[in-house]
Every structure is written in structure tokens, then in C-alpha cells.
N, C-alpha and C positions, 0 to 999 in steps of 0.2 A: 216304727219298723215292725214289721210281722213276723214272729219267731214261729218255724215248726219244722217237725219233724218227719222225716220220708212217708212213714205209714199215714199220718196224719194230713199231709198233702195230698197222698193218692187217695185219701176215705174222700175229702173235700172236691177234687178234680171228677173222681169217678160216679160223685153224686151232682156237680154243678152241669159236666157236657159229657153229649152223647155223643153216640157213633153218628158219623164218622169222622167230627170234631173232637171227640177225644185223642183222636191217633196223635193227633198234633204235638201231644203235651208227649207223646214217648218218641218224638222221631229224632229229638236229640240236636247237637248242633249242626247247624244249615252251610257244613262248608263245600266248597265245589258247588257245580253249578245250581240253579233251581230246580227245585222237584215238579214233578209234574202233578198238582195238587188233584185237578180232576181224574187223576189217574186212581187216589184214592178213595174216590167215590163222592166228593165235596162237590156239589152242585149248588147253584142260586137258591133251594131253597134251606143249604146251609149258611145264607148270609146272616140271619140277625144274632145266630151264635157265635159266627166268625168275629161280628164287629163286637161284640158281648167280651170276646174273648183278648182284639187286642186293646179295649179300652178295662181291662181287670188287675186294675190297682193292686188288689192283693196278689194275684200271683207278680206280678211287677216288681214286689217288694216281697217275694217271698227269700227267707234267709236261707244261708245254707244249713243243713243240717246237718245236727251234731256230730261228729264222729267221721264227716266225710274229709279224707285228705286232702289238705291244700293243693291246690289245680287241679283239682277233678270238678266234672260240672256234674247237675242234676238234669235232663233233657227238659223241665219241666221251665226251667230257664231260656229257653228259646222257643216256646211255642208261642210267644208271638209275632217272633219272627216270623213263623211259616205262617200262622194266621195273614199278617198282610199281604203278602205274597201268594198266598191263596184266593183272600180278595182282589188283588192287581190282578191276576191269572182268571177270575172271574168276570173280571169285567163290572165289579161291583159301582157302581155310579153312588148308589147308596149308601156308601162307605165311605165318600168323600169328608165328609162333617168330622165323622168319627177320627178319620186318618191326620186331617188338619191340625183338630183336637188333640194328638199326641206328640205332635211335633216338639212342644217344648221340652220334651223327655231329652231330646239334643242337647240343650244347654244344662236342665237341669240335674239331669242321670248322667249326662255326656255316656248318650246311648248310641255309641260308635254303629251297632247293626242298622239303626234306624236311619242313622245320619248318610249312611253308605247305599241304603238300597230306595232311601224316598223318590232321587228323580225319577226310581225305573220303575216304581208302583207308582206314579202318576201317570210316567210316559205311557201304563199300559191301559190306565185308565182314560186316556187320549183326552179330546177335544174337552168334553165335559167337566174336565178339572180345570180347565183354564180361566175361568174368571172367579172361580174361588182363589183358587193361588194367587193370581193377581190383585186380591182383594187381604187375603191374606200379607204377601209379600208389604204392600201398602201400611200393615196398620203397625206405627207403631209402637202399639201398646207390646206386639209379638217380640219374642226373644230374638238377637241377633244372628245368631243360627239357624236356626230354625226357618227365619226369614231368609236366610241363603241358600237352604236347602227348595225351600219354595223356589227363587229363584233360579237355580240347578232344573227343576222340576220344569215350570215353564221350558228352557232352554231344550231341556229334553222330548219335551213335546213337540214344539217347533220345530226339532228337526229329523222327528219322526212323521210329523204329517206337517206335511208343503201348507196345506189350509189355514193352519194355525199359527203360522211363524211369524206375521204381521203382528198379529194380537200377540202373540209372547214377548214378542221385541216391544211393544212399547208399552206391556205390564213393567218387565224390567226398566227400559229408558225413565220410565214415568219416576221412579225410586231414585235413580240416579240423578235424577234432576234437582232432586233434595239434598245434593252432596255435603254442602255446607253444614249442613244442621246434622247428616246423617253420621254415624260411626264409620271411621276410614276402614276397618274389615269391611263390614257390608259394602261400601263403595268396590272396595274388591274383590269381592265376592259377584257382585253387579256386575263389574268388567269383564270380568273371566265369563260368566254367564252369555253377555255378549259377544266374545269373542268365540266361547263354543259355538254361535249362532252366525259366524261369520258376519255378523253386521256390522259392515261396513258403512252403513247406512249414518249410523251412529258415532262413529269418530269424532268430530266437533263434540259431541254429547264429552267423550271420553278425555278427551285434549283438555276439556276445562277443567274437568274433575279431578284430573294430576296435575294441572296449571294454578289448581287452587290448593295443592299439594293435602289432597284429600283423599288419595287413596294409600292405603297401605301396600305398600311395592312389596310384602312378604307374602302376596297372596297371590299374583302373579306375575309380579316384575312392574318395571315400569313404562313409561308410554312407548318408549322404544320399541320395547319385546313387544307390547299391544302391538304396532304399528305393523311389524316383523311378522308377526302371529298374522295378522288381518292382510296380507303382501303389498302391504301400502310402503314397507322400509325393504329395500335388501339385506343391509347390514347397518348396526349399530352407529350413529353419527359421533355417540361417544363414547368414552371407556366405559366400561359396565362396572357398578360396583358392587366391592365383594362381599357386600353383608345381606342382598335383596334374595328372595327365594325364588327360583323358577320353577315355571312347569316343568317335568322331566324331559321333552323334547328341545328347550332351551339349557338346560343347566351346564354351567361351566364349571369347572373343576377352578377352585378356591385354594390359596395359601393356607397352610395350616394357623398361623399367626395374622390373618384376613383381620381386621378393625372390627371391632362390635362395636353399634351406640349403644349408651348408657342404656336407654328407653326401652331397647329388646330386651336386652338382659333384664332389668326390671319387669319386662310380660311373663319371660321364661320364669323367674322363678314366682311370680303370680299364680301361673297356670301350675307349676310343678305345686302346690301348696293345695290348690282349688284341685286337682287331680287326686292327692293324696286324702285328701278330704271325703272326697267323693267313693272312692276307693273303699271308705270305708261303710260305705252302705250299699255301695251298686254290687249288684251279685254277676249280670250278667255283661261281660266284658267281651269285644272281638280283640285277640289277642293273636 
């Protein structure tokens, strides 16, 4: 972990990047909509600092400094947030590698900005991204997330350009077909992916993979809701039960006293352990 202090950041930042990639590092957190980066004067021949900048470990890992009140941030903490988004808003092709590259900050940082705005820096990097991600989503040496962020990403693309939705639909089917072998998240994460893609195409694909009780139904319900989702079901053939997660335009309102399995509860305080963990070195949180 990299320990330092305000002045001693800004001596480091205002000697590593220039204008008008320095702005970056003061514009603070990225809430409400996106900024309009070229507005700043960031143009393609500010790419190789842009990607310099979101692939910089040390400020990544820079700590908070001394003295500053807890929940206060430093802006210096989210300029790589704007950095991608500058490249998405670029159109940087060039920055494919690099952006892939950082994905596993998802699982490892559980780097909620990252994780939240990947599909729509691919979607804007369009066509071009699609057989990395595909290739990516594919291998997996990649973390689980990260890998669902890719296929998020795909999904997004496809249904931002008609041309692409073929090849996105069967980067993702191709993963799902591995269900067996694959992690029941991912499997769910796949469906949902599908499902934002309307393919319908793919159903058999989806039928097996919950017939073989391989998907995790906390990620988007199970094959019913798919079915429901995709208007192959009107309504539910069975009672729905109270422990699965839906999307917000499914969700039903739950007993207070609803059954948990053992197994959830067992994740939850997993993740609550691995968060608090985490917690303790990630500086910059979407909160």
C-alpha cells in the first residue's frame, strides 16, 4: 500500500501529467451524469496519457492522507474514473487492451465505479470491442466479475448497434454452454446478459442451464421470470419463492420471516468478511 500525503500527491500528479489530463485528477467525484470530456480540451492526441493514467497503480492505491476526516474524499481518487470515460467518449479503440486489463480491479478492489460504468465504455467504444470481450468473457483464467462485466458489455453493444447483436449473442451463448463446469454467478450473470438482449433465440440454451440447476436464481430469478422477461410465460406456472432476488421490475414484496437456505446466508457473511477486508485498503468506494 502506498502511503502519502496531499502535498506530496499533488508534487507527483503535477509532475507525472499534463494539461489537460491533469484536470482530471481535480474534478473530483463523477456523480450525476457524464461530463463532457472533450469539452475539456482532451482530444486523441490525449490518448496514451489517458490510458497511462487509468492503468496507474500508484495513484490506485493511493491512501488517504493524514488528517483528512473520515468521508471526505480526495478528487484524486476518481480520476480514473473520468480518465475511462474520456476514453469511451473518445472513441479510443486503443484503449481496448488497457481497459480489459483493469477489469479485475472488479473483484479484486471490488471497484463498484468500474464495475457500474464498463458496459457503457465499451457500448461506446462499439463494434471494435466485441471480439476482445468475447475473448476475454471466454477465458477462464479471468475473474468472475469482471467476466460478467464483459458480458454486460457485449450485451450492451448489441443492443446499441443492430450489426453486432448476432456476434454478441453467441460470445455470451458460447460461455453458457460451459454451464456445468462454469460458476452458477456467472451462469447468471450470462442469462441476464441474454435476456437484456431479448434472445429469445437462446432459450433451450437457458432451460438447460437451470434444468441442470446451474444458475444462481439470486442474480436474476429463475427460469420462469427468464421466460416472463423474454414474453414466452404470461405468468408464473408456479408459486414464486421467497428467498430468489429479482430484477426491480419483477420483484415482489417478501414476508418478513421469508425461509433463507443455509448456503445464502453462508455467502452473505462471506462477502460481509471479504468487503470488510477489502474496506480496509480500497480508498475509493461508490457509496
Amino acid at each position: 500500500m502506498l502511503f502519502v500525503d496531499l502535498a506530496t500527491s499533488e508534487s507527483r500528479i503535477d509532475m507525472t501529467y499534463t494539461e489537460p489530463v491533469s484536470k482530471l485528477l481535480k474534478l473530483g467525484r463523477p456523480d450525476g451524469p457524464w461530463l463532457e470530456y472533450p469539452a475539456l480540451g482532451l482530444t486523441r492526441e490525449n490518448l496514451p496519457e489517458l490510458i497511462r493514467l487509468v492503468q496507474d497503480d500508484e495513484l490506485r492505491l493511493m491512501a488517504r492522507p493524514e488528517g483528512l476526516p473520515e468521508g471526505e474524499d480526495i478528487p484524486e481518487w476518481y480520476a480514473q474514473v473520468h480518465a475511462w470515460r474520456a476514453l469511451a467518449q473518445l472513441r479510443a479503440e486503443e484503449a481496448i487492451p488497457a481497459l480489459l486489463g483493469i477489469l479485475h480491479h472488479i473483484d479484486d478492489d471490488d471497484d463498484d465505479w468500474l464495475g457500474s460504468d464498463a458496459e457503457d465504455v465499451f457500448a461506446l467504444l462499439g463494434i471494435s470491442a466485441v471480439e476482445p470481450l468475447a475473448a476475454y468473457l471466454a477465458d477462464e483464467a479471468n475473474p468472475m466479475y469482471a467476466r460478467a462485466s464483459a458480458a454486460s458489455g457485449l450485451a450492451e453493444i448489441g443492443n446499441r448497434q443492430p450489426g453486432a447483436r448476432e456476434r454478441c449473442i453467441q460470445g455470451i451463448a458460447a460461455v453458457l454452454e460451459h454451464f456445468e463446469s462454469n460458476d452458477h454467478g456467472l451462469n447468471g450473470f450470462l442469462v441476464g446478459a441474454l435476456v437484456k438482449m431479448n434472445a429469445v433465440e437462446q432459450i433451450d440454451l437457458i432451460r438447460r442451464a437451470f434444468a441442470a440447476e446451474t444458475v444462481d436464481e439470486f442474480i436474476y430469478g429463475d427460469v420462469e421470470d427468464v421466460e416472463i422477461q423474454l414474453g414466452l410465460l404470461k405468468e408464473r406456472r408456479t408459486p414464486a419463492r421467497p428467498w430468489r432476488f429479482l430484477p426491480p421490475e419483477l420483484e415482489l414484496e417478501e414476508p418478513v420471516d421469508a425461509p433463507r437456505r443455509p448456503d445464502v446466508q453462508q455467502k452473505k457473511e462471506k462477502n460481509k468478511r471479504k468487503q470488510e477486508k477489502k474496506s480496509r485498503k480500497r480508498n475509493r468506494k461508490k457509496r
